[in-house]
N, C-alpha and C positions, 0 to 999 in steps of 0.2 A: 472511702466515704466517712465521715464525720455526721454524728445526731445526737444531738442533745436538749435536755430541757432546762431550763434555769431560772430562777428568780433575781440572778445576778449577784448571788452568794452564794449558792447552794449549784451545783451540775451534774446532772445526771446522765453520764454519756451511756446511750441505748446501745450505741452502733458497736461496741465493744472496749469495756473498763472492768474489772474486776470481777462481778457476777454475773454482770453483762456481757453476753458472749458477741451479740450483733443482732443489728433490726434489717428488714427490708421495706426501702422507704423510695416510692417514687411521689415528689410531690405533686398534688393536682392544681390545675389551671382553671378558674372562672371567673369572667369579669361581670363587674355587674352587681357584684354580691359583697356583703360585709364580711362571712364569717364562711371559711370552708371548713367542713370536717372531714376527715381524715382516720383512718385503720392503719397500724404498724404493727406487723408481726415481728416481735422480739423474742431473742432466745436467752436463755438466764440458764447457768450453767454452776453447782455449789452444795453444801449444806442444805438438808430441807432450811434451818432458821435464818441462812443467809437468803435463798431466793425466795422467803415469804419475810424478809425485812424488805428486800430490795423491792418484791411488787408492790408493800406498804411504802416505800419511800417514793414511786412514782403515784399510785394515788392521792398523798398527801401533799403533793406536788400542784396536782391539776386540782384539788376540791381547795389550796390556797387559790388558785389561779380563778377560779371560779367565785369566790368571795373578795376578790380585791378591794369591788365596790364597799363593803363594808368594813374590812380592814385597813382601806388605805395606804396597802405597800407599793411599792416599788413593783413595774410591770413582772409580768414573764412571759418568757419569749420561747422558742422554737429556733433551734441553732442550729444550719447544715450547711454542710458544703460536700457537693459530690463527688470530689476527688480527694485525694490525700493529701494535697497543698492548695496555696491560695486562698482568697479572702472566705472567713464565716459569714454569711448571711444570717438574717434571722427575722420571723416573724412572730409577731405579737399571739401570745396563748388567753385563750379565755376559760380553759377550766376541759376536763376529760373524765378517764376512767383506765383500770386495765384490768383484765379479764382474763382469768385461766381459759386455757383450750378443755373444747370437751369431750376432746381424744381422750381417754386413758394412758394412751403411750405417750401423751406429749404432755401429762402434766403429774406425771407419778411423781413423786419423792419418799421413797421408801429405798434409795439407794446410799451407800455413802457419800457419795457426789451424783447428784442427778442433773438432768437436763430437761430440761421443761419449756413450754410455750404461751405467752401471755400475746395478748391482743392489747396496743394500750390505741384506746381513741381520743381525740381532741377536736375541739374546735380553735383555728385559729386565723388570725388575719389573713384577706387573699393576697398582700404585696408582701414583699421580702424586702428587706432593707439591708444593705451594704455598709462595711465599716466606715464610721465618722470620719469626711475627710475636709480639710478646710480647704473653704474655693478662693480661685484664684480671681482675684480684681484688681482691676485698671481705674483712672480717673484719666480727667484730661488733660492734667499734668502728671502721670506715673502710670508708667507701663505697669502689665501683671504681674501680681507679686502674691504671694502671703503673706501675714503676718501683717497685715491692714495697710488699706488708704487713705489720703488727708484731701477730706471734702470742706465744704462751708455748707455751713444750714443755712436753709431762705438766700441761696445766690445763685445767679446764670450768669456771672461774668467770669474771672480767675479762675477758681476751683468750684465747678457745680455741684450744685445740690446731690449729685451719680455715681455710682460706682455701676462699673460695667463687669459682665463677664461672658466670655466669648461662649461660639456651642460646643465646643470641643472640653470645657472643660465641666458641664453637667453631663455624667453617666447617666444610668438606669433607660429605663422603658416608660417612666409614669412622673409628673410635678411630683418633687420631695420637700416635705418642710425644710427652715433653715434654723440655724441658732443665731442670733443677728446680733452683734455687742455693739451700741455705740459710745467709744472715747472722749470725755470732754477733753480738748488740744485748748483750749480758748486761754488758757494761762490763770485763771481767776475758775472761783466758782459762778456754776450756771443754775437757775431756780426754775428749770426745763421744770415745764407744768404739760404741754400736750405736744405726742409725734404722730406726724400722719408720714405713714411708710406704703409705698408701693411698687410695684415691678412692671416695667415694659417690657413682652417679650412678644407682642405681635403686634404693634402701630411704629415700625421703621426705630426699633430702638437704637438704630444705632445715626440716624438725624432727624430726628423728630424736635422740633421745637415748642416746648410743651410749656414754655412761660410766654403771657401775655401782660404786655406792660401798661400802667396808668396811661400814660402817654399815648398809646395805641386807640384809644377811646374817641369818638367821635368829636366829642365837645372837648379833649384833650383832661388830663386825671384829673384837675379841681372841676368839681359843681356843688353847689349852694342851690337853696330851697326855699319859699316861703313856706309860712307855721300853714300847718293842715293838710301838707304833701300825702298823696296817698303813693302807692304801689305802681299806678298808670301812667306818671312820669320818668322818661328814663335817664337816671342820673349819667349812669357808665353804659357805655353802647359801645365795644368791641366786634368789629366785621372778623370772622374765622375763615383766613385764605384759602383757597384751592387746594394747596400745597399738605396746609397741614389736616384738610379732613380727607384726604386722599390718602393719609395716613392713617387715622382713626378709623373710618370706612365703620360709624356704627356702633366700636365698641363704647362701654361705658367711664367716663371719667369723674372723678370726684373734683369740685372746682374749690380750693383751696387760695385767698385772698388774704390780702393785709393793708392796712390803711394806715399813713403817714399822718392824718389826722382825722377825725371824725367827730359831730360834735356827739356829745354822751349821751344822747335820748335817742338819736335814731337806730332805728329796726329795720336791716338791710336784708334785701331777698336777692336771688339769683335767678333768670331764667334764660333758657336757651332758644331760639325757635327762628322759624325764616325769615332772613331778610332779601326782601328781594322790591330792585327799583327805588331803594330808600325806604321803606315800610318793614317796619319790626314785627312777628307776631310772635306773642307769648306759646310756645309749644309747648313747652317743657317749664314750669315752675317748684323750683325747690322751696324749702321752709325757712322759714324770718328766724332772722338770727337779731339780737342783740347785745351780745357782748360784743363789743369788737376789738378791745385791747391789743387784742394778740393776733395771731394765722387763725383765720376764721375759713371752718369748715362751710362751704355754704351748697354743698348736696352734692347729688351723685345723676350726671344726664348722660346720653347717647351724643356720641357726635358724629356725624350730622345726626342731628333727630330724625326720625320715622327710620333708623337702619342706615343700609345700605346703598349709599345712592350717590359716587363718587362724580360721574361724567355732567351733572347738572346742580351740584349742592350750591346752597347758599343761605351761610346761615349767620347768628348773630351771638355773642353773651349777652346779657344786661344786666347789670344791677340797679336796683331800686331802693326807694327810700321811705317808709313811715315815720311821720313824726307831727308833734303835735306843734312846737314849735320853729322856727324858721332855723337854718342852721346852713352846714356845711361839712365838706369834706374833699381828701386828698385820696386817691387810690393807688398805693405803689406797682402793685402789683397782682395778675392772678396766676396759679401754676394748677394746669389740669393733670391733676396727680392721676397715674394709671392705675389701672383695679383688676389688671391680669391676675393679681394677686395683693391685697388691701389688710392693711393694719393699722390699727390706732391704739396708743398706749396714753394715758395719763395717769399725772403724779399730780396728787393736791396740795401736796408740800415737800418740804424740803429742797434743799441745794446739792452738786453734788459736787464736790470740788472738784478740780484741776487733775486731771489725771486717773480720776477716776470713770466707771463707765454704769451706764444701762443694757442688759440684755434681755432680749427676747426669744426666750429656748421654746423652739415650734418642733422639736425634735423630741425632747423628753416630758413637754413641758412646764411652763414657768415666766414670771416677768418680774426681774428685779433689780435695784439696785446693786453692782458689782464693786465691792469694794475689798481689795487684796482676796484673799481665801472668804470671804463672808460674803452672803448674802440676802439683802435686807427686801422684805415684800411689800416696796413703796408702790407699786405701780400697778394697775390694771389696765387688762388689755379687751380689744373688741373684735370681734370679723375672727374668722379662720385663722390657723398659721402662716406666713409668709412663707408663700414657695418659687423655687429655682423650677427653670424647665427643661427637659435633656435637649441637647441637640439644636438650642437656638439661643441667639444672641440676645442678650437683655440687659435690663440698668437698672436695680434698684435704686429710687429718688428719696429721698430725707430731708421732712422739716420742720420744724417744732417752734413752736414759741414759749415765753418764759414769763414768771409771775412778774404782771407789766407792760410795757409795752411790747414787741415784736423788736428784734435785733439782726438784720441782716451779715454775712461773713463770720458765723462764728465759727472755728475751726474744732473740727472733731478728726477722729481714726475711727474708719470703718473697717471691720472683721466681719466674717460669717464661715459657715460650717455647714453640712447636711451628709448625710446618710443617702446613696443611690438608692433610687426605689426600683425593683424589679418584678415584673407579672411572676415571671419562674426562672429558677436558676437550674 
């Protein structure tokens, strides 16, 4: 058995190092909970002044652990592995204590070497996390590989918007963050201002067809407006096939658009809801957007709305139009990004050349520009970490737009990384 505590400079092996003679440690199981505590009977074996340094060097251990918040270090963690080989696990420490026994005979030091008993307690995370290993992804031109994929942002034709990864190659028991780098490949620098990042891993990710095209729209992708249009005119009217809410079945998608032209003053909305016999009805309506330069976020609905209701759905998109004078527009395209797991990062400026990357560490924390060994904190990010699932197939989707207009086919390298999450090891 291996145990130790760490701040990830500093280790203190319990289980047996120096005055450390060895702990007995089964760790507990409960789900549901943030923070499990924990009792270790450890044995310390030395000097009186070495085993009252060493029980000082575990208290000072756990009351850093317990002020992070205000110190601002680097975690501490909880490091085991129950056998004498094979990978360390480790969970997240929040701060303890340790505590002489209050036997007599088990905590004397009045000997030239004594041997004594301390109790150390802690509270610490209920998952255990496994060593960083980077996942294996596919596109749809390149088998699985490491060592990254070559997608296009904002495309579903050649190289998709997707990097896949089968279930065979997520470990653990529980969704694990990921560390997510993306590659500008585009040959030139790119002025990436907003990414909207998501994961299929339960609406058929491995054929779901999750881009809906201008063209697909009733009155076909251009419509035009007289000045005064409200909301109750439907510009874009998409019918959502059998096929693809039989795959949805309910969950939530974020409807992610782009417009080949639009005139500059309109305020375009999104709603979702029944269509049925030719008759739209607004169910579901997201928030007015008016930027529309670039991949416009235009909300987050159920598909089909009201749930679950595969064997009779029928439903509809629409996008609408406010404005005060008369105008028009082209609609390229809409791609219902998945929210198994949902991330949005933006950059308010900056370029990042050719070859250099952005990442988004859901692992240790962090979102930045990646440039050789540095890294710069242009970016802010929104929603949870991105997470991988054990045991089922999935595709994270990628797409971004850039100060300006929207750019479809731009070539990037996609990499990722995650730590197996486990209930108990």
């Amino acid at each position: 058995m291996l145990l130790r505590i760490t701040d990830g400079t500093t280790a203190l092996t319990l289980s047996g190092s120096g005055v450390y003679l060895g702990a007995t440690y089964f760790p507990a199981s409960k789900s549901g909970t943030e923070r499990i505590g924990e009792s270790v009977p450890v044995i310390l074996e030395g000097t009186d002044s070495a085993i009252r340094a060493a029980v000082q060097d575990i208290q000072q251990l756990l009351r850093s652990a317990a002020n992070r918040d205000k110190t601002l270090t680097a975690r501490y963690f909880v490091e085991y592995r129950p056998v004498d080989s094979g990978d360390i696990c480790r969970a997240e420490l929040f701060g303890g204590d340790a505590n002489y026994s209050q036997v007599p005979a088990e905590r004397s030091l009045y000997n030239a070497t004594s041997t004594v008993r301390v109790t150390v307690t802690w509270e610490r995370a209920p998952k255990w996390e496994g060593p960083e290993e980077e996942l294996y992804l596919s596109s749809s031109s390149q088998s699985e590989r490491t060592g990254g994929v070559s997608l296009s942002i904002n495309d579903n034709a050649g190289t998709p918007n997707w990097a896949q990864i089968v279930s065979s190659r997520v470990k653990g028991t529980q969704p694990a963050p990921i560390r997510l780098r993306i590659t500008n490949s585009s040959g030139s620098g790119l002025a990436w201002r907003n990414f909207y990042i998501g994961v299929n891993a339960y609406s058929s990710p491995g054929s779901a067809d999750l881009w809906l095209l201008g063209s697909e729209a009733t009155g076909g992708a251009t419509s035009s407006w007289a000045a005064g249009t409200g909301h109750s005119a439907l510009q874009w009217m998409i019918p959502l096939n059998a096929t693809l809410l039989g795959q949805t079945q309910g969950r939530t998608f974020r409807v992610i658009g782009a417009f080949t032209s639009i005139s500059a003053t309109a305020a375009v909305r999104a709603s979702v809801g029944p269509y049925v016999g030719g008759v739209f009805d607004f169910g579901r309506i997201g928030p007015e957007r008016q930027n529309v330069g670039g991949v416009i976020d235009l909300g987050e609905f159920p598909l089909p709305p009201g749930g679950y209701n595969v064997a009779n759905a029928a439903a509809a998109l629409a996008i609408t139009v406010r404005a005060a004078a008369s105008g028009g527009g082209t609609l390229d395209f809409v791609m219902l990004m998945p929210t198994d797991s949902y991330r949005r990062l933006r950059q308010n400026a900056y370029t990042i050349p050719n070859g250099e990357a952005i990442e988004d560490d859901g692992v240790e924390g962090g979102t930045y520009w990646l440039s050789g060994s540095s890294r710069y904190p242009t970016l802010r990010s929104s929603g949870a970490p991105l997470m991988v699932f054990p045991e089922r197939d999935q595709r994270i989707y990628i797409m971004a737009d850039e100060n300006g207009a929207w750019n479809a086919g731009r070539a990037i390298t996609v990499r990722a990384w995650y730590r197996p999450v486990y209930d108990n090891v």
